[in-house]
N, C-alpha and C positions, 0 to 999 in steps of 0.2 A: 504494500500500500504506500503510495507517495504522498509525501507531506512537502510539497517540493509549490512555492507561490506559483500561480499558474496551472496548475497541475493538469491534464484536460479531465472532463467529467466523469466519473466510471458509466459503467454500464445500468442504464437505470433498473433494469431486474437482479441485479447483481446489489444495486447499492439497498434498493427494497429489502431485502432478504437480510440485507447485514444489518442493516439498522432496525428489523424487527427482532434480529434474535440477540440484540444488547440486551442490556439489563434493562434499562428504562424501558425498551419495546416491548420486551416478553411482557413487562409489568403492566403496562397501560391495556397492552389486547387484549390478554386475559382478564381485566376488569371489564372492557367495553361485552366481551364476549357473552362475561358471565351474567350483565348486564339486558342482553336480549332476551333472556328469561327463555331458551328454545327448547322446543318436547320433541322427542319421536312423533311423525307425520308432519311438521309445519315445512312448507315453504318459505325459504330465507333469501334473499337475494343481496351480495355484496358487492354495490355500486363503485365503478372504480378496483377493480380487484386485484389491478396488477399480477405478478407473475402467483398470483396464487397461494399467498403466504397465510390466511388464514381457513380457507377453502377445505383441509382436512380436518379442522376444531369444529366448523359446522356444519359439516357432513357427518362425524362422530355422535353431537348431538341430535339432529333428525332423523341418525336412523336410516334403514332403505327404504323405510314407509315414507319415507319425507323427499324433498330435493331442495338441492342449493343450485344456485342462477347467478356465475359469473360472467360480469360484465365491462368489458376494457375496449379501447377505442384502437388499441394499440397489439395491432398481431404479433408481435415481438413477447410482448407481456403474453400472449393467451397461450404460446406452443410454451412457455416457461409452466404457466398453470398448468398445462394439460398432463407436462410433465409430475408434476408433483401430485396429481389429482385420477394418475391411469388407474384401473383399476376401482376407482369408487363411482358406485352406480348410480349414485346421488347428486352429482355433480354434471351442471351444463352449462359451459362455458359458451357465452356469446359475446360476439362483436359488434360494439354498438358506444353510443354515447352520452355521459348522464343526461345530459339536454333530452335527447328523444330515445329514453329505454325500449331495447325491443324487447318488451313485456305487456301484457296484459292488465287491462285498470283491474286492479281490485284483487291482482293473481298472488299477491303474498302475504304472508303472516309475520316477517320481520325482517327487516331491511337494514343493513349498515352503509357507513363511507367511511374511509378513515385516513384522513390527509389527501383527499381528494379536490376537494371544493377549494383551497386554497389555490389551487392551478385553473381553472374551469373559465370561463367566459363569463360565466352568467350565476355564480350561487343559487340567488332567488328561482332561478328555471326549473336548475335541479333538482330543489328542493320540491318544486311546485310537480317535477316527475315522479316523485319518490313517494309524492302523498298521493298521484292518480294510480301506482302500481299495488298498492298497501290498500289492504281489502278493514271496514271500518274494526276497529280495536285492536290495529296491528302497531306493531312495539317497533320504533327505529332508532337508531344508535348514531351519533355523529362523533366525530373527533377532529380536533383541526387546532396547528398550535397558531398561537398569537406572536409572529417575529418581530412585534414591537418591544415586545416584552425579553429580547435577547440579551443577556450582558455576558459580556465575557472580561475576564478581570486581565489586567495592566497597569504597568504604571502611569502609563500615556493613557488614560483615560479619554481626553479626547477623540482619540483615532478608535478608540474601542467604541464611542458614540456614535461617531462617524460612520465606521462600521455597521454597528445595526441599522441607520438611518439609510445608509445604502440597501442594504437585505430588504429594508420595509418597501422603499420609494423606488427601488430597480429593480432587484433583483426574482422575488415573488410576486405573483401576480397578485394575489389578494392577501398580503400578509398580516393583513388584522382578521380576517374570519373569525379567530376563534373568538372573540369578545361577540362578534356576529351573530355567531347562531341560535342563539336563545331569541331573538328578536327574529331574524329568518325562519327560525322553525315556526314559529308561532303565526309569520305571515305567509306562510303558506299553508297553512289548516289544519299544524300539529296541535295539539297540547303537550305542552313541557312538562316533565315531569321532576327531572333532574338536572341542576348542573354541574359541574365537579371540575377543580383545577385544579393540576396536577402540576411537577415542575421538574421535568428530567434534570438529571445533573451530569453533565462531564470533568471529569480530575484526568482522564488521558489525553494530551492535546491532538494524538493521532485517530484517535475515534473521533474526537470532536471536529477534526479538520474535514474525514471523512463525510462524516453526518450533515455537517452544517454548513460545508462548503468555502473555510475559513481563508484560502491559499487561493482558489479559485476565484469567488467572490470577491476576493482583493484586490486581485490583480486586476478583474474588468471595471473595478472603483477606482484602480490606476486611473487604466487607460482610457474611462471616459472622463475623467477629470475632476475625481469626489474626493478623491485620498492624494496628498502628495508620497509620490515611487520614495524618498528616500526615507522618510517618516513611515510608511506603510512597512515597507521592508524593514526595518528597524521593529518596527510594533509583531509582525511576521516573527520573527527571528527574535523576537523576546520571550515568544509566548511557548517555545518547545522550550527554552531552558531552564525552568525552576514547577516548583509546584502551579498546578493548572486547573483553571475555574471556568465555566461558564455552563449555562441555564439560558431557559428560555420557559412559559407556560404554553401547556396544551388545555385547552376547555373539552371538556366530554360533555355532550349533550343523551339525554333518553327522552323521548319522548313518543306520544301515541294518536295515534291518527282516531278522532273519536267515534263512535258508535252513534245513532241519533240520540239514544240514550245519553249518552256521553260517560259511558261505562265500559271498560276493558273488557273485550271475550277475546275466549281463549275456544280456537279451532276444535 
């Protein structure tokens, strides 16, 4: 793994995978998961699936009475999932876009995204898809971190500012989402149920570099002109040599698409 400013991008099913099976990843999905409350026979659909990383946990949970509905826009991501997913009967991967899921209104019982919406066009769309796929008293799961909330520690605090403010205003497309979604969920026809903020923490700077794009992200704050090169690399090059910090918040959202009742049923 190169920790090297510039570095070019990994592989993005490559970098998915790694960054789910950190410590912080393992920890968050398995709350998000545990969270979807899923039975043997429910249909679950996880929006944005990328290469497949949690697609065998809820498959395990529904059972072969049940089916899981992945869905990625990105064929690279789906032969990764298909890979991890051969063998279970429960699993149908399709290709397609949260904007216009190729799913049926009303065809599932619990739906997730998780770091999705922060790249997308349109959040409110997709959300607005996610409640026409979700049949009434179906449970949905959101996760999305907030890169405002990024610090990573230095002496040059400045440039560590600098830095986030770059990640927020260039480098992600919607990097405030997670404060977002309780407000989004809600205008698209959820009821919220939960919100929960959590705060990974990195002390390795070569995880964190991996993860958060620290080398990478720098360098394009160089060369559009947000970071000064000698200051940047200076702050670069401070940050692998003593003890290493930085954080950012993820928001987990739950919430349930209502019933005319406005009471949860369960399939």
């Amino acid at each position: 793994m190169s920790t090297t400013l510039g570095a070019p991008r990994p592989d993005q099913a490559s970098y998915m995978l790694r960054a789910a099976a950190a410590e912080a990843g393992r920890a968050y999905k398995a709350r998000l998961i545990e969270r979807l409350d899923l039975a043997p026979g429910q249909t679950v659909l996880d929006a944005g699936c990328g290469p497949g990383t949690d697609l065998p946990a809820l498959a395990e949970r529904v059972g072969e009475a049940g089916a899981v509905i992945g869905v990625d826009r990105d064929p690279r991501m789906l032969a990764r999932a298909r890979e991890r997913t051969a063998g279970l009967r429960a699993v149908e991967l399709c290709e397609g876009d949260v904007h216009a899921l190729p799913v049926a209104s009303g065809a599932v019982d619990r739906a997730k995204t998780d770091r999705v919406l922060m790249h997308v066009a349109d959040p409110a769309a997709a959300l607005s898809e996610l409640h026409r796929v979700t049949r009434p008293g179906a449970l949905v799961a959101l996760a999305e971190p907030d890169w405002d909330t990024l610090v990573v520690d230095s002496d040059d605090l400045d440039t560590s500012r600098a830095f986030t403010r770059y990640t927020t205003g260039y480098a992600v497309r919607n990097a405030t989402i997670g404060r977002s979604l309780p407000r989004l969920a809600a205008a698209a026809g959820f009821r919220v149920e939960d919100v929960t903020a959590t705060t990974p923490v990195f002390r390795d700077f070569a995880d964190a570099d991996h993860t958060l794009g620290l080398g990478r992200n720098l360098q394009q704050a160089i060369t559009e002109g947000h970071i000064d090169e000698v200051r940047g690399r200076r702050w670069f090059g401070g940050l692998s040599q003593g003890p290493f910090f930085a954080s950012f918040t993820l928001v987990t959202v739950i919430a349930v698409r209502p019933t005319a009742g406005g009471r949860l049923s369960r399939p």
